[in-house]
N, C-alpha and C positions, 0 to 999 in steps of 0.2 A: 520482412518479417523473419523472427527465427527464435530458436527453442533457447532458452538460458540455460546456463549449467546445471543450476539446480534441478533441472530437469530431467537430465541425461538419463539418471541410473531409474526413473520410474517407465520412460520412455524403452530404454535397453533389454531391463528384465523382462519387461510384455515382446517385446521381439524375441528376445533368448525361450521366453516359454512357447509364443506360437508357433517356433520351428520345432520345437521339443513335441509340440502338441502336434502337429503337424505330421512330425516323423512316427508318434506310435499311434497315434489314433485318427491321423486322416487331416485333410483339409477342412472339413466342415466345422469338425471345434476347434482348430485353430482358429476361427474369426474371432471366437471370444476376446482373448487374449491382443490380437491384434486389432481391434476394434476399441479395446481398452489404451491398448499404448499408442491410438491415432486421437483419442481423447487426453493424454498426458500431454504428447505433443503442442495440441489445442489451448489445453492451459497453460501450459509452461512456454507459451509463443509470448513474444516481444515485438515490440516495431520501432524501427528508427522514426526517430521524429529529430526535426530540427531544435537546436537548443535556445530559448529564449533567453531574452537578454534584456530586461527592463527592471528597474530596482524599486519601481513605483509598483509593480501589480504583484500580486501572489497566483501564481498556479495550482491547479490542483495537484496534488499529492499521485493520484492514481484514479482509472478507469471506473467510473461509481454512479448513482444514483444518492442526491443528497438525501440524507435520513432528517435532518434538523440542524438552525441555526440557534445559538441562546449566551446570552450573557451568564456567565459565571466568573468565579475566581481562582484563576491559578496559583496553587500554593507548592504548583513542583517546581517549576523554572522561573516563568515572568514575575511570580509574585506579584499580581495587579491585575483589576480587573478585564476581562478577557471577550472577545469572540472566538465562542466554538462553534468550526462545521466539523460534523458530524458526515460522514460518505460511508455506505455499504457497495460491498464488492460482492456480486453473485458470484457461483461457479465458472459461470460464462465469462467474466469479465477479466480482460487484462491483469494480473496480479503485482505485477511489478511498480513498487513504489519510486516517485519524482521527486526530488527537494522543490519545495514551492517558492525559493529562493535561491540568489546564490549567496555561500557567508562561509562560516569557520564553525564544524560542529564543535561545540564548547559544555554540551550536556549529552549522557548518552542515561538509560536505565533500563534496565531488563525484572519486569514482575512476574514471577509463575503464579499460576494463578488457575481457575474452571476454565471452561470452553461450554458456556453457555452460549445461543445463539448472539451471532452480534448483529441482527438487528434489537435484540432486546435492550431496551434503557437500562439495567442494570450489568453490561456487559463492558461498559466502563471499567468499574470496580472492581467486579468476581475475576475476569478473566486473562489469559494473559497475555501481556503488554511488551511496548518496546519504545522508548520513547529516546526522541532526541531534539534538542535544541540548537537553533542555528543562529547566527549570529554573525552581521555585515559590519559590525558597525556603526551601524545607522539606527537599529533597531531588530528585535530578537521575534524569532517565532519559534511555536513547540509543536512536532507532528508525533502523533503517536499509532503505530502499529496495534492495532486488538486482533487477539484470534479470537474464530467463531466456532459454532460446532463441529465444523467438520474440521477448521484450520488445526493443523496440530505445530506446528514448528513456525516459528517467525525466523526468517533471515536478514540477517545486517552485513553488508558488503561495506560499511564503513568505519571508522575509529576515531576518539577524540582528536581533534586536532587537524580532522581530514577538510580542506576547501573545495566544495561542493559548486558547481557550479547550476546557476537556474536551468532544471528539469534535468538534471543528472538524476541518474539511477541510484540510487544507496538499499533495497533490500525489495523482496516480498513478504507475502504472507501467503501461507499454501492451502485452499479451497477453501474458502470463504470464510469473511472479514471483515474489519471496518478498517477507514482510516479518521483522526482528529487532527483537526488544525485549531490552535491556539494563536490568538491576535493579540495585542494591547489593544482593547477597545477603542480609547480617546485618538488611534491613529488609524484605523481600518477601517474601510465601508464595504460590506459585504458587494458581490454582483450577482449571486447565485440566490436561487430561488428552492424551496423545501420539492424535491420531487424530482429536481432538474437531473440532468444526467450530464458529467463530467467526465473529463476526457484529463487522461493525466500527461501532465508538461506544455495542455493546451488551451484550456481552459480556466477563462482567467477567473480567480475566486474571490476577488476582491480586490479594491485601489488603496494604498497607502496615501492617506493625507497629508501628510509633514513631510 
């Protein structure tokens, strides 16, 4: 396990202030501060996992609790009717997003947008997004980044063009989130259940039929 980069400067400042706090007002309100940046730490933690290598399953994206699965239609990338899951990411949870494939990103799109909560149904549309499309070859999937209330910054660690390997790392979202996955329907069968709890790069989130 260990802290991602993106983490450093929130983890560093709580250290720099609790020696600060430390030196003019004591050790007792230094714990503030240094209790806050052993909670940065916490979030901003990662874990090697083994990289999966199957071109028939999808992974989950990231460490979540599924919010809902549903048929709709994608009119940003697949253009065709679709399976969406739906996954919320508490505070507590892993924040670091998985490719649920490995392929060639070939779509990328960034939406500004509210930061209403994202477990809300409407946190889809309001708020803002990050979306990218991957593509093997064989067949396309769309994962999209939402931030929630507290999320304020989405990170993308990758670029069009970039070959992803299954459950490689490409970005987070910073304190709570959701993540989507978009299927072509006519070739996906879900394996997750409304409620379940997903485990990101390990957790298989459905088998590709074709």
């Amino acid at each position: 396990m260990f802290v991602v980069r993106d983490g450093y400067i929130y983890v560093g400042v709580c250290l720099v202030l609790a020696c600060l706090t430390a030196w003019q007002f004591g050790l007792y309100w230094a714990v503030i501060p240094l209790v806050l940046g052993l909670y940065f730490a916490y979030f901003f933690r990662d874990e090697h996992r083994p990289l999966p290598n199957d071109p028939n399953v999808l992974y989950a994206a990231a460490d979540a609790h599924v919010m809902a699965i549903e048929e709709v239609y994608d009119d940003e990338y697949l253009m065709c009717d679709c399976i969406k899951i739906t996954t919320f990411l508490s505070v507590f949870d892993v924040h670091v997003n998985r490719s649920p494939m490995a392929g060639e990103v070939k779509y990328q799109k960034y939406t500004v947008g509210q930061f209403v909560p994202a477990f809300d149904k409407d946190a889809t549309f309001k708020n803002e997004r990050f979306a990218i499309g991957i593509d093997n070859g064989r067949y396309k999937v769309l994962v999209i980044q939402v931030a929630g209330l507290l999320a304020r910054r989405i990170s993308n660690w990758v670029q069009l063009g970039h070959i992803l390997k299954q459950g490689e790392r490409y970005g987070m979202i910073k304190f709570g989130s959701s993540t989507e996955l978009y299927v072509p329907k006519d070739i996906f069968e879900p394996c997750v259940k409304k409620g379940q709890k997903v485990v990101g790069g390990v957790t298989v989130m459905g088998r590709i039929k074709q």
